[in-house]
N, CA, C and O atoms as a Tripos MOL2 file, in Angstrom:
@<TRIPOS>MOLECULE
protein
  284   283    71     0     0
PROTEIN
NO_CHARGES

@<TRIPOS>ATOM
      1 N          -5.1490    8.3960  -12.3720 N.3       1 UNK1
      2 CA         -4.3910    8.2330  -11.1340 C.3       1 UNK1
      3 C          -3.8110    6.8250  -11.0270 C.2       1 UNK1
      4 O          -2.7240    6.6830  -10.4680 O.2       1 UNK1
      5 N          -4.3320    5.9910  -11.4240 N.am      2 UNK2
      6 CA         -4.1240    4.2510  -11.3790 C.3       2 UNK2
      7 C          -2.9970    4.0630  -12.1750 C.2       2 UNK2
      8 O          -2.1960    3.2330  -11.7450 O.2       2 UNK2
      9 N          -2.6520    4.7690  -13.5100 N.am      3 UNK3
     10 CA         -1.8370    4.7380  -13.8990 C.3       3 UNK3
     11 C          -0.6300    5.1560  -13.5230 C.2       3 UNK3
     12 O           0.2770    4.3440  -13.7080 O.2       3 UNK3
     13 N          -0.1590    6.8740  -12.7320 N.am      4 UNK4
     14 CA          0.7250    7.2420  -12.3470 C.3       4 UNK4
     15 C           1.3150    5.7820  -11.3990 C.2       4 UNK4
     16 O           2.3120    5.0680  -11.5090 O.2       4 UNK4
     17 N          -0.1880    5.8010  -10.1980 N.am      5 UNK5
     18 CA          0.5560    4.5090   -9.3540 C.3       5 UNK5
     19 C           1.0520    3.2410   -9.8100 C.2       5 UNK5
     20 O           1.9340    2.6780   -9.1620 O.2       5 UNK5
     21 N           0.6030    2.7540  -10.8090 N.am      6 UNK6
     22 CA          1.6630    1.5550  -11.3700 C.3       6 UNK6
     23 C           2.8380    2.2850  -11.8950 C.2       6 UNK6
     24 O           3.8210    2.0300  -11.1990 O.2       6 UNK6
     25 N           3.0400    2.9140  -12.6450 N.am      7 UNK7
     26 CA          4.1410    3.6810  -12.9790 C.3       7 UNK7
     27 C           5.2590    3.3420  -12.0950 C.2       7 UNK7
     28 O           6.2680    2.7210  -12.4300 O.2       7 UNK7
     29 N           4.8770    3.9950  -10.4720 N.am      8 UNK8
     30 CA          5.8120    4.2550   -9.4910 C.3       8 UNK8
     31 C           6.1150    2.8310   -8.5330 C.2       8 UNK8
     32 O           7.1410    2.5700   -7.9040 O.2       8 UNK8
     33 N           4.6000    1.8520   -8.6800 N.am      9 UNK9
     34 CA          5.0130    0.8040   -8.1110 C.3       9 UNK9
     35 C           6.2600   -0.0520   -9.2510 C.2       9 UNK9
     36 O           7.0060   -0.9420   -8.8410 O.2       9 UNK9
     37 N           6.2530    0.2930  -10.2300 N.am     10 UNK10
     38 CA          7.1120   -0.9810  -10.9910 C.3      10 UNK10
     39 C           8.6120   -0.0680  -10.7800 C.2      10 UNK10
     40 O           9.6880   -0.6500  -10.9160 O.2      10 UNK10
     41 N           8.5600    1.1540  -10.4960 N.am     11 UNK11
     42 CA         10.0130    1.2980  -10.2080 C.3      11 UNK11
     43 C          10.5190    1.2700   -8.7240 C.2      11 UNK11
     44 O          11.6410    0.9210   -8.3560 O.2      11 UNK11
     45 N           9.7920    1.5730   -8.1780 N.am     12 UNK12
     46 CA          9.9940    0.8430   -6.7060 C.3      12 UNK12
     47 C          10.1160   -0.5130   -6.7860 C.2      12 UNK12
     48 O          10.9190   -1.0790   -6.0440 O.2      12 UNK12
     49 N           9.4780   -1.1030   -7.5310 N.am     13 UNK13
     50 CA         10.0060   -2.5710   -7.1400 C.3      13 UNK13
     51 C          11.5260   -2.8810   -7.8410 C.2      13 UNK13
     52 O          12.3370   -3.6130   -7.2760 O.2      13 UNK13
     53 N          11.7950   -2.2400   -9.1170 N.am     14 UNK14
     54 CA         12.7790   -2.5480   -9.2630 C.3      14 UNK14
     55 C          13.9960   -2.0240   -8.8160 C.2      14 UNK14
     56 O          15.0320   -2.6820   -8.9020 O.2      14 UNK14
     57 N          13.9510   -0.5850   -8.2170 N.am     15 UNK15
     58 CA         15.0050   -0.1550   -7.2210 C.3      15 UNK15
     59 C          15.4040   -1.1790   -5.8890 C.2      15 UNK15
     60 O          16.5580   -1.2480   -5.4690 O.2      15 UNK15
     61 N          14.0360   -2.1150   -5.1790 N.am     16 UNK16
     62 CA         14.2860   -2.5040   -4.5700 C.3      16 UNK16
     63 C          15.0390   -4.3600   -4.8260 C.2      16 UNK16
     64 O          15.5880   -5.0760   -3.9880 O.2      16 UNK16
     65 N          14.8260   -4.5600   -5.9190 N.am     17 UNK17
     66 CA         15.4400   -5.6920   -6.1410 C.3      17 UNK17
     67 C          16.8950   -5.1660   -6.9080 C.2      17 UNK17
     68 O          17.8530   -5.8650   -7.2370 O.2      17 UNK17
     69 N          16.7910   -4.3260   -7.0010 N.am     18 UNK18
     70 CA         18.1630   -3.9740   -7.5710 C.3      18 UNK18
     71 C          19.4710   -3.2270   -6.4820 C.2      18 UNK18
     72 O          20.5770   -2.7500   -6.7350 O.2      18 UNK18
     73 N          18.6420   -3.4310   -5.1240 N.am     19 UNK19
     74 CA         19.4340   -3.3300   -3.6120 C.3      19 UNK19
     75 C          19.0290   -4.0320   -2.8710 C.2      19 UNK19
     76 O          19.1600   -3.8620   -1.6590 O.2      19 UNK19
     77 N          18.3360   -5.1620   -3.4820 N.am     20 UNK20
     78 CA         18.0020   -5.9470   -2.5910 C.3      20 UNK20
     79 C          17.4800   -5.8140   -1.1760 C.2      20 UNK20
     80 O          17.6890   -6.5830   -0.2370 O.2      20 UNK20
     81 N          16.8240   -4.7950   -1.1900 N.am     21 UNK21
     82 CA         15.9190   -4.3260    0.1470 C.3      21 UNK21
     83 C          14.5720   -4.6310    0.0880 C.2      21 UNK21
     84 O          13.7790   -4.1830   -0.7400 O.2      21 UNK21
     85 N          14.3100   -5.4660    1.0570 N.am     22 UNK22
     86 CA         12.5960   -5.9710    0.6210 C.3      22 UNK22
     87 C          11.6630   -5.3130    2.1290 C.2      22 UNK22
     88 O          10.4590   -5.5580    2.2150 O.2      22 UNK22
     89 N          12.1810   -4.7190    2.9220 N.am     23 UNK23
     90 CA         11.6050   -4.6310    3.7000 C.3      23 UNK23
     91 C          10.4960   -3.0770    3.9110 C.2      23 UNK23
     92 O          10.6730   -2.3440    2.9380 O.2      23 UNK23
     93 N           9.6610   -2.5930    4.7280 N.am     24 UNK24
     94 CA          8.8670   -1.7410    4.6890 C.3      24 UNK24
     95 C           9.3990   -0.5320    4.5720 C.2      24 UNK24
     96 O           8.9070    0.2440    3.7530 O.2      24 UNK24
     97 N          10.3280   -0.2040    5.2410 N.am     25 UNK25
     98 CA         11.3630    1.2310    5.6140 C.3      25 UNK25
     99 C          11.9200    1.4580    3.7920 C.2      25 UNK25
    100 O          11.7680    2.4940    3.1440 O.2      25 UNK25
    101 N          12.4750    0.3510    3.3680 N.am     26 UNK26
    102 CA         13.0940    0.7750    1.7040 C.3      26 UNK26
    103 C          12.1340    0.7240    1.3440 C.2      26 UNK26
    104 O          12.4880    1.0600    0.2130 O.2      26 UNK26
    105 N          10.8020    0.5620    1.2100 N.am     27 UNK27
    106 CA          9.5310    0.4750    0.1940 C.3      27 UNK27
    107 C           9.3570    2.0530    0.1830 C.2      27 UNK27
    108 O           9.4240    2.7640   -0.8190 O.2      27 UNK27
    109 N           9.0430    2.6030    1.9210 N.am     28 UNK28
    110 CA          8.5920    3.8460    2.1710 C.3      28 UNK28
    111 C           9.6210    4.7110    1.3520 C.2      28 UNK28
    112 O           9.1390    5.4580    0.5010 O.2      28 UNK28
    113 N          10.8870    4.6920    1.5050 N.am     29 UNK29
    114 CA         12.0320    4.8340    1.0180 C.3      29 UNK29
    115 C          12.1450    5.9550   -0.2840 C.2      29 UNK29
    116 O          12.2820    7.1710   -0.4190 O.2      29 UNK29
    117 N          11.9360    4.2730   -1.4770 N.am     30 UNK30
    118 CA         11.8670    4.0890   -2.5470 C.3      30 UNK30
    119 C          10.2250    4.9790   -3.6000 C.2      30 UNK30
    120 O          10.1250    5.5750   -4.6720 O.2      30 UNK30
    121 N           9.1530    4.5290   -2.3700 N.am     31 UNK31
    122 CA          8.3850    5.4910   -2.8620 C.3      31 UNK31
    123 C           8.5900    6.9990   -2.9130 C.2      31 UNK31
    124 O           8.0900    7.7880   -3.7150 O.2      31 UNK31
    125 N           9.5410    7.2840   -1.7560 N.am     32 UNK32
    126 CA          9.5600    8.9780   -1.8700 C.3      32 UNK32
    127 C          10.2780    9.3760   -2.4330 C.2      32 UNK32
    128 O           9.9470   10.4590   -2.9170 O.2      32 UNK32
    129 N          11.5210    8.9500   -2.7530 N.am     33 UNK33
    130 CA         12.3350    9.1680   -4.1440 C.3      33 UNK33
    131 C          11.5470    8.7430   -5.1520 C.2      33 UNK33
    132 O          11.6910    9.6730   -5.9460 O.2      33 UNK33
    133 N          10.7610    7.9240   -5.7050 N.am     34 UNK34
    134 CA         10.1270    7.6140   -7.0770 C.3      34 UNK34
    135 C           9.5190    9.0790   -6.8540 C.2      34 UNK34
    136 O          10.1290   10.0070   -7.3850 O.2      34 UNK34
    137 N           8.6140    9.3010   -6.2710 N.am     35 UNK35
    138 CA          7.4000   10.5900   -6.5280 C.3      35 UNK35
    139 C           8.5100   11.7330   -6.5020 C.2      35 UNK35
    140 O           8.3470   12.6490   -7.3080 O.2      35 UNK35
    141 N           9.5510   11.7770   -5.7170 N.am     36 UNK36
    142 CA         10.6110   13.0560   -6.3280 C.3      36 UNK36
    143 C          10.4150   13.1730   -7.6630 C.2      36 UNK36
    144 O           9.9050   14.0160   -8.4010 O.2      36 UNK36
    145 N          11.0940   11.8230   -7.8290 N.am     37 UNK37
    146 CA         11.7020   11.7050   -9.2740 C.3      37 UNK37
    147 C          10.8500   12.2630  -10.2240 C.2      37 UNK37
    148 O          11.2970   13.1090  -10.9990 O.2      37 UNK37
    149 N           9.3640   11.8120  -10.2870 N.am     38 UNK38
    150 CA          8.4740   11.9860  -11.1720 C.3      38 UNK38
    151 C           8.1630   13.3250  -11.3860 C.2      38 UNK38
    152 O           7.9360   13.7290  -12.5260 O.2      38 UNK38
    153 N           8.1070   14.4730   -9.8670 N.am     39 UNK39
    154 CA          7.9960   15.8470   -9.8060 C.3      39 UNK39
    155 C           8.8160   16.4510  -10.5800 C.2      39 UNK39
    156 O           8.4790   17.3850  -11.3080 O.2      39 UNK39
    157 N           9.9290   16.0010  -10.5060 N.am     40 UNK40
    158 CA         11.1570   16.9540  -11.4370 C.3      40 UNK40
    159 C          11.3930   16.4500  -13.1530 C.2      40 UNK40
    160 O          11.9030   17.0810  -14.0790 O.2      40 UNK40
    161 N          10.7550   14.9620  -13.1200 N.am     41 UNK41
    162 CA         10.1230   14.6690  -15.1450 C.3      41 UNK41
    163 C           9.6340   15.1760  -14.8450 C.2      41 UNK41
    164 O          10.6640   15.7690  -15.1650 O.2      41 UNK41
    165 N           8.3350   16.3400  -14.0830 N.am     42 UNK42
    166 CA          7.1680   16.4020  -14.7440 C.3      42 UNK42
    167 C           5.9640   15.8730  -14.9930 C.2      42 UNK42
    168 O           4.9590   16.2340  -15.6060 O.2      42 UNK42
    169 N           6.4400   14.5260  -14.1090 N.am     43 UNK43
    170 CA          4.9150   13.2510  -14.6950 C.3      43 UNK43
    171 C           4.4280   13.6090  -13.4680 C.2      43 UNK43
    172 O           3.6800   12.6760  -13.1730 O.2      43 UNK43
    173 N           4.4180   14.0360  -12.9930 N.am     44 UNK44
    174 CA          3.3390   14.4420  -11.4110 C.3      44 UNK44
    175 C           3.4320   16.2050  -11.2580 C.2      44 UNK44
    176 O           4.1550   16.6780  -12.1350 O.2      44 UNK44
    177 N           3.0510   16.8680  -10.6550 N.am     45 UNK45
    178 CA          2.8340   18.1360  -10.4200 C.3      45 UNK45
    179 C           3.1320   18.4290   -8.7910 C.2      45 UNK45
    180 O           2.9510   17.6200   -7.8810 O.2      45 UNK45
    181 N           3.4810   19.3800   -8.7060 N.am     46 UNK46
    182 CA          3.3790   19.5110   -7.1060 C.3      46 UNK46
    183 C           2.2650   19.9040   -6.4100 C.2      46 UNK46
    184 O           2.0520   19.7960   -5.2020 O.2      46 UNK46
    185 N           1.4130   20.4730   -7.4630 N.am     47 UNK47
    186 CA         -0.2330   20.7880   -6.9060 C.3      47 UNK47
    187 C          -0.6830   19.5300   -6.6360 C.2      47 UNK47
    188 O          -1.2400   19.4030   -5.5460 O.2      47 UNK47
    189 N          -0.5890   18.5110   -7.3700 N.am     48 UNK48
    190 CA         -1.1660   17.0050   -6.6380 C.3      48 UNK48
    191 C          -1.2720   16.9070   -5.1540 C.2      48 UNK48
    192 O          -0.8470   17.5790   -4.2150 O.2      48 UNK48
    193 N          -2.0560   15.7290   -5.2900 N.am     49 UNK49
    194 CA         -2.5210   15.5390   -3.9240 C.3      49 UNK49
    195 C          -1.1730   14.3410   -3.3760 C.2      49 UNK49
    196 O          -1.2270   13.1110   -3.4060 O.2      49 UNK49
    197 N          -0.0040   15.2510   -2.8880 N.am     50 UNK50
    198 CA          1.3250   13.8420   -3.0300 C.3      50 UNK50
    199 C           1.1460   13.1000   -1.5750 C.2      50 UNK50
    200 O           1.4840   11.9360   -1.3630 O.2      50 UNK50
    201 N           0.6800   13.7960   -0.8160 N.am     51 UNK51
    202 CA          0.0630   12.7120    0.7890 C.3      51 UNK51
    203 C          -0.8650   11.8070    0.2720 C.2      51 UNK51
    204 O          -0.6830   10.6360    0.6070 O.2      51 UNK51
    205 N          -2.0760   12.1130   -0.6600 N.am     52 UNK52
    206 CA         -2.9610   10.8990   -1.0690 C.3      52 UNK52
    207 C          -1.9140    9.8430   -1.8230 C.2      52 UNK52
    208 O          -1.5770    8.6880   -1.5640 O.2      52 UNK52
    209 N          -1.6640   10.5050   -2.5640 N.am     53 UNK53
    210 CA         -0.6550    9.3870   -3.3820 C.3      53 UNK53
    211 C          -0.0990    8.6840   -2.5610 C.2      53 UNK53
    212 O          -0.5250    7.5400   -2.4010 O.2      53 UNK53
    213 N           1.1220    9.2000   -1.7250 N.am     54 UNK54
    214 CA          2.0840    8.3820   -0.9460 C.3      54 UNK54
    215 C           1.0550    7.7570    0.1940 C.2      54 UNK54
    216 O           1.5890    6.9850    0.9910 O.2      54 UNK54
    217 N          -0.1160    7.9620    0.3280 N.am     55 UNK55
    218 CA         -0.8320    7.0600    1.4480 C.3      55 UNK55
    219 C          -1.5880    5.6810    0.8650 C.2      55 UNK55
    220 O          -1.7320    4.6550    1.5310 O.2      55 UNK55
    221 N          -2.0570    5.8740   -0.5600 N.am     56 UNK56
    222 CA         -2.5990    4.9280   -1.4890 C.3      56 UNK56
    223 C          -1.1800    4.2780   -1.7970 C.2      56 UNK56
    224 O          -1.1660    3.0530   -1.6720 O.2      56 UNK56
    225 N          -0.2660    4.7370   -2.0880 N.am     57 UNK57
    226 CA          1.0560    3.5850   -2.3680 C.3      57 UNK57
    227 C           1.5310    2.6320   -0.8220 C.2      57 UNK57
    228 O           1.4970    1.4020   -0.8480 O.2      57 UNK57
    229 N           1.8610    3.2310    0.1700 N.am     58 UNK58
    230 CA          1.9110    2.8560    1.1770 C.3      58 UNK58
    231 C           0.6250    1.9510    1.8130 C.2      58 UNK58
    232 O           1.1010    1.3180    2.7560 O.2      58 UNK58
    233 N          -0.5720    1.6940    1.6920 N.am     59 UNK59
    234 CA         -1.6420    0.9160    1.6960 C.3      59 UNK59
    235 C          -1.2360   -0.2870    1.0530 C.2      59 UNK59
    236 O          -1.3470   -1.4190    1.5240 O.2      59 UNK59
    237 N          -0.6490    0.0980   -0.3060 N.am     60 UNK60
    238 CA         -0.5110   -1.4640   -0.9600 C.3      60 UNK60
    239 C           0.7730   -2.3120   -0.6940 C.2      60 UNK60
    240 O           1.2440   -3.0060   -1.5950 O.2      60 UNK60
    241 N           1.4230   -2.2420    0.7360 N.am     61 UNK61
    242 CA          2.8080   -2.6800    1.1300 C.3      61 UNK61
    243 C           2.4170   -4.1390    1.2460 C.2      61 UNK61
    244 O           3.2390   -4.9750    0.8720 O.2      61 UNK61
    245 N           1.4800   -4.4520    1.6300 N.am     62 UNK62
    246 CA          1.0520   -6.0450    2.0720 C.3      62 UNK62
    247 C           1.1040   -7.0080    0.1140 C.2      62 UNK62
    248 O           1.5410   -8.0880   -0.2830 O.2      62 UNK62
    249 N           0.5350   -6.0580   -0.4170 N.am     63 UNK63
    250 CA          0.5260   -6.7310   -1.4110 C.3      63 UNK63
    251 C           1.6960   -6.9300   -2.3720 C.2      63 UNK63
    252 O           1.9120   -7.9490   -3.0270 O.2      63 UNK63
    253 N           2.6020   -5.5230   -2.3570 N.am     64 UNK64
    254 CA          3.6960   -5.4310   -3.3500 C.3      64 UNK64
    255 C           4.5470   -6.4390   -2.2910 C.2      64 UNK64
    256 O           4.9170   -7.4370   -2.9090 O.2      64 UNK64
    257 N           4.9340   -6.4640   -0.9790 N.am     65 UNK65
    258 CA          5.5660   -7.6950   -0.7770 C.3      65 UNK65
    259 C           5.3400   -9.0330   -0.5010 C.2      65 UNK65
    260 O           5.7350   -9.9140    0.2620 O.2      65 UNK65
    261 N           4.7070   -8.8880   -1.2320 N.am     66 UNK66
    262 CA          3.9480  -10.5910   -1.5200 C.3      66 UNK66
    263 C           4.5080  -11.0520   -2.6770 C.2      66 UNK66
    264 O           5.0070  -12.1650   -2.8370 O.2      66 UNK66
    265 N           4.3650   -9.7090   -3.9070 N.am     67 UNK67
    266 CA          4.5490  -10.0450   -5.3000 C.3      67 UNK67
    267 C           6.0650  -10.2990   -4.9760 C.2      67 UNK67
    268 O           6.5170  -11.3740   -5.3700 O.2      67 UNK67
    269 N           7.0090   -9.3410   -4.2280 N.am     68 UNK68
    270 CA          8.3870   -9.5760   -4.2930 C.3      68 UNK68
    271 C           9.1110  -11.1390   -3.7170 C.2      68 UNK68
    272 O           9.9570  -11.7660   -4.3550 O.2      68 UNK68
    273 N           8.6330  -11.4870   -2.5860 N.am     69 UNK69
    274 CA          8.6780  -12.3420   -2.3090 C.3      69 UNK69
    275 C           8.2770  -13.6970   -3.0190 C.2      69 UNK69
    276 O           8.6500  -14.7480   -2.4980 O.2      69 UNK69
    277 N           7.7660  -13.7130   -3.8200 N.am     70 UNK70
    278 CA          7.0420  -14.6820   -5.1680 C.3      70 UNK70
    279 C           8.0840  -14.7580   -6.5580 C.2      70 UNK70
    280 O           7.9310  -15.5170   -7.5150 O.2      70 UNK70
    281 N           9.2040  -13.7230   -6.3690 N.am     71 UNK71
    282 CA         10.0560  -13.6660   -7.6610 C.3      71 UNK71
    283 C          11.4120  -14.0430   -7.2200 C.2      71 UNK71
    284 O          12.3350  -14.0910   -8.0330 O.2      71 UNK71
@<TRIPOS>BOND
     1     1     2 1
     2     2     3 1
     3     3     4 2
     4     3     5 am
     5     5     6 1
     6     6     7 1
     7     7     8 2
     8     7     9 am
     9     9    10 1
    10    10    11 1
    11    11    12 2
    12    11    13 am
    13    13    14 1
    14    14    15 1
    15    15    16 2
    16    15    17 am
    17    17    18 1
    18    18    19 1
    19    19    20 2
    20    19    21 am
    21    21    22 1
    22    22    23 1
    23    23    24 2
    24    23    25 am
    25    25    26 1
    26    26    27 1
    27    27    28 2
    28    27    29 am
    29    29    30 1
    30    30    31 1
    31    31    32 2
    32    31    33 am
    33    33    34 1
    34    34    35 1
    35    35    36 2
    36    35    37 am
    37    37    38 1
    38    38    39 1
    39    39    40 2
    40    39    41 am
    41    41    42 1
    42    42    43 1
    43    43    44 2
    44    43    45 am
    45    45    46 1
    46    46    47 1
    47    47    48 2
    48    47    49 am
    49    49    50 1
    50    50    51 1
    51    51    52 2
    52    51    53 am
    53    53    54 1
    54    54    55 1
    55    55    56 2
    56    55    57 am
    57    57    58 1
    58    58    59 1
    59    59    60 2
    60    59    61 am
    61    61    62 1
    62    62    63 1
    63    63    64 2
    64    63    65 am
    65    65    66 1
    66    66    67 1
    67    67    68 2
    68    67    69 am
    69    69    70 1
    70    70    71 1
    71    71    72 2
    72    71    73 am
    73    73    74 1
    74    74    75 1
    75    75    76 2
    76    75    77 am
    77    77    78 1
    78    78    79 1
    79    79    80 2
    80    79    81 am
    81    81    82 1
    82    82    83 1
    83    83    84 2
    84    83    85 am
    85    85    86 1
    86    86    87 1
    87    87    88 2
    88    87    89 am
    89    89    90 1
    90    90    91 1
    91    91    92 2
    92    91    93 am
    93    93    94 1
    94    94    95 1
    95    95    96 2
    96    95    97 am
    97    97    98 1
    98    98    99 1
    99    99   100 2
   100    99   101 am
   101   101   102 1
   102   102   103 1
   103   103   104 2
   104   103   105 am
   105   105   106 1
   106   106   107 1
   107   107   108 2
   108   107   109 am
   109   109   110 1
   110   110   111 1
   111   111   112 2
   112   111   113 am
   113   113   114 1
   114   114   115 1
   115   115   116 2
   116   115   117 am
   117   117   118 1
   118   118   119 1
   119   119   120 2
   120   119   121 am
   121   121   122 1
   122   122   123 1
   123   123   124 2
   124   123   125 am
   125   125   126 1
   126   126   127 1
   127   127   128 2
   128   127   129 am
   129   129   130 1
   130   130   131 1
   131   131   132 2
   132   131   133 am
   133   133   134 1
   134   134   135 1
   135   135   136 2
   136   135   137 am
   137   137   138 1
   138   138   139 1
   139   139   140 2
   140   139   141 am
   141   141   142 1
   142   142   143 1
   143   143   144 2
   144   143   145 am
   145   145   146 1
   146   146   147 1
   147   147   148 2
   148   147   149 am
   149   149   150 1
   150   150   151 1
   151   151   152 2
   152   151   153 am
   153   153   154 1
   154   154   155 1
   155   155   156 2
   156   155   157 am
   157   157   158 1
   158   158   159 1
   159   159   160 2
   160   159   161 am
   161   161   162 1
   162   162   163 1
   163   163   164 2
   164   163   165 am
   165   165   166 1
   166   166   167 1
   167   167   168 2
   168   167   169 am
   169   169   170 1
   170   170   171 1
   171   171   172 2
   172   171   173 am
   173   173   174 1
   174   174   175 1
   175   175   176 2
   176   175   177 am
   177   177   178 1
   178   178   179 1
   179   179   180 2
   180   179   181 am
   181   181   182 1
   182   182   183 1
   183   183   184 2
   184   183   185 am
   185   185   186 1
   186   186   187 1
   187   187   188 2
   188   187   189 am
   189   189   190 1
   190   190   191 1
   191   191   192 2
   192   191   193 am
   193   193   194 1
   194   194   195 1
   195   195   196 2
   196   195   197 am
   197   197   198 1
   198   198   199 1
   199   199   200 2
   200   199   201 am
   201   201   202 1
   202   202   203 1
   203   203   204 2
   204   203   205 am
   205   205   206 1
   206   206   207 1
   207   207   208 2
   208   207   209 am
   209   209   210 1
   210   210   211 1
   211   211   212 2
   212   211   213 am
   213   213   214 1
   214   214   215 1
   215   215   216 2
   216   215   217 am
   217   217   218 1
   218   218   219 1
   219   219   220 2
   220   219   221 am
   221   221   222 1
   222   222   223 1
   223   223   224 2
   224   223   225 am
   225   225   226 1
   226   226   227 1
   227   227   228 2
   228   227   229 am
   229   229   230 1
   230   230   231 1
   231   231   232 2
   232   231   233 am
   233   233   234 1
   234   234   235 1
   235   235   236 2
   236   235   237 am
   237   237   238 1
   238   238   239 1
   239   239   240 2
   240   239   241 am
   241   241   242 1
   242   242   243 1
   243   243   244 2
   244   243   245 am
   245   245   246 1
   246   246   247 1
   247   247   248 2
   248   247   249 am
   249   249   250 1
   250   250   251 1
   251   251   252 2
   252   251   253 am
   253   253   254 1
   254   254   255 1
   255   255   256 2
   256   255   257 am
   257   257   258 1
   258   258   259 1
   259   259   260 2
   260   259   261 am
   261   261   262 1
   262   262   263 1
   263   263   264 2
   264   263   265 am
   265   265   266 1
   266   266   267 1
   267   267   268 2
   268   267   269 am
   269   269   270 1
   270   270   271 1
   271   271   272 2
   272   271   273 am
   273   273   274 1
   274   274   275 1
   275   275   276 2
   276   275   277 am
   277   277   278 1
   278   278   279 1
   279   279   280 2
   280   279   281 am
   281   281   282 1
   282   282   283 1
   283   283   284 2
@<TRIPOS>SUBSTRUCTURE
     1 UNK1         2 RESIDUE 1 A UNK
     2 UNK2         6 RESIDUE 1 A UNK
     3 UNK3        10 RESIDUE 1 A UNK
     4 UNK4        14 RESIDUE 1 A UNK
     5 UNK5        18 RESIDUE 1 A UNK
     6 UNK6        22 RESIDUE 1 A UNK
     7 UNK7        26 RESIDUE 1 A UNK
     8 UNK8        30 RESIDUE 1 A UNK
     9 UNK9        34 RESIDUE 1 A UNK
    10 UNK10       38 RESIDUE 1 A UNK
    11 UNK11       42 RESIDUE 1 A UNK
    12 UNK12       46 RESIDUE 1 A UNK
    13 UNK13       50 RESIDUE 1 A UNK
    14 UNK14       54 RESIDUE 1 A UNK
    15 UNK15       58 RESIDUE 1 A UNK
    16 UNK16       62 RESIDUE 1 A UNK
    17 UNK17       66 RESIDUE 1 A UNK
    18 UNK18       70 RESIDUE 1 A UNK
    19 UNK19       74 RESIDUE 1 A UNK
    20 UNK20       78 RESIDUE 1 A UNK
    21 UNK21       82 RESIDUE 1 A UNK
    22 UNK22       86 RESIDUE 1 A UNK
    23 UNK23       90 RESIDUE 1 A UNK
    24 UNK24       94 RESIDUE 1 A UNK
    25 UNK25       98 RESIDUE 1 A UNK
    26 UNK26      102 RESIDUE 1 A UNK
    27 UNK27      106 RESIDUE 1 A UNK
    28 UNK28      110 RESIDUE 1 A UNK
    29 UNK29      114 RESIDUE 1 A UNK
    30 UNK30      118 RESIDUE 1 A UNK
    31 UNK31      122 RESIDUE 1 A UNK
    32 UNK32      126 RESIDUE 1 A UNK
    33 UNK33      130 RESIDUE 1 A UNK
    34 UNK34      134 RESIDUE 1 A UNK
    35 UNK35      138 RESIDUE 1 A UNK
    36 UNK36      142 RESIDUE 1 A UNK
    37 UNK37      146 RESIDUE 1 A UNK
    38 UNK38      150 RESIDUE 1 A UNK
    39 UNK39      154 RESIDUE 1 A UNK
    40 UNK40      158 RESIDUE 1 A UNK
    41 UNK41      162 RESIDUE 1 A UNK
    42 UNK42      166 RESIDUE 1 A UNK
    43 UNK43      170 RESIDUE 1 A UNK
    44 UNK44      174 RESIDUE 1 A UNK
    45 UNK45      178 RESIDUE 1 A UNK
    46 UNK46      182 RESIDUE 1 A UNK
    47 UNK47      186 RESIDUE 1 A UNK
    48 UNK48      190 RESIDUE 1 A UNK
    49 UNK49      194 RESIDUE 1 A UNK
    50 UNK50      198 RESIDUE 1 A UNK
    51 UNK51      202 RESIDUE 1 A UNK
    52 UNK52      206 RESIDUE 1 A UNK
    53 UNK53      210 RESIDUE 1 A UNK
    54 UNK54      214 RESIDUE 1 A UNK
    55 UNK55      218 RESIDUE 1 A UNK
    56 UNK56      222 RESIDUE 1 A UNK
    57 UNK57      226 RESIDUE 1 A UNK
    58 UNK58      230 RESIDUE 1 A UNK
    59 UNK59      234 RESIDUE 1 A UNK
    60 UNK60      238 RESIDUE 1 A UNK
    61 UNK61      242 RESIDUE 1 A UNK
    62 UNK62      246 RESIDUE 1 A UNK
    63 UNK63      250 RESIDUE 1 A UNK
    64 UNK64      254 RESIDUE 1 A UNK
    65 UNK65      258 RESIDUE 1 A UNK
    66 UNK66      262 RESIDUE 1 A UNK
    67 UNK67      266 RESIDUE 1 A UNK
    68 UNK68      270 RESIDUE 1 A UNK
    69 UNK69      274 RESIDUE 1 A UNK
    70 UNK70      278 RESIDUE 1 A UNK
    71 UNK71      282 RESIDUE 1 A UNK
């Protein structure tokens, strides 16, 4: 599971520096298009648990904009 979530945090971060949106609303955003995205590769399932996921990604907002703000 730790893995999918870095997966999705490093493209969220780079969608968001690549529109330059740093704020909470494009994070939430960006995560729900990433986990689309991943459903239709295939790298996630729709039987997953995608509320745990998107609630464990959304938990780590304090920290991923810390890292953004630092680059």
């Amino acid at each position: 599971m730790e893995g999918i979530l870095e997966e999705i945090i490093l493209l969220v971060k780079k969608k968001m520096r690549e529109q330059g949106a740093y704020n909470r609303e494009a994070y939430k955003e960006y995560v729900n298009e990433t986990i689309d995205y991943f459903i239709e590769k295939g790298k996630l399932d729709e039987n997953e648990n995608i509320e745990f996921i998107k609630d464990r990604l959304r938990e780590m907002w304090e920290r991923i904009e810390k890292k953004l703000i630092q680059k």
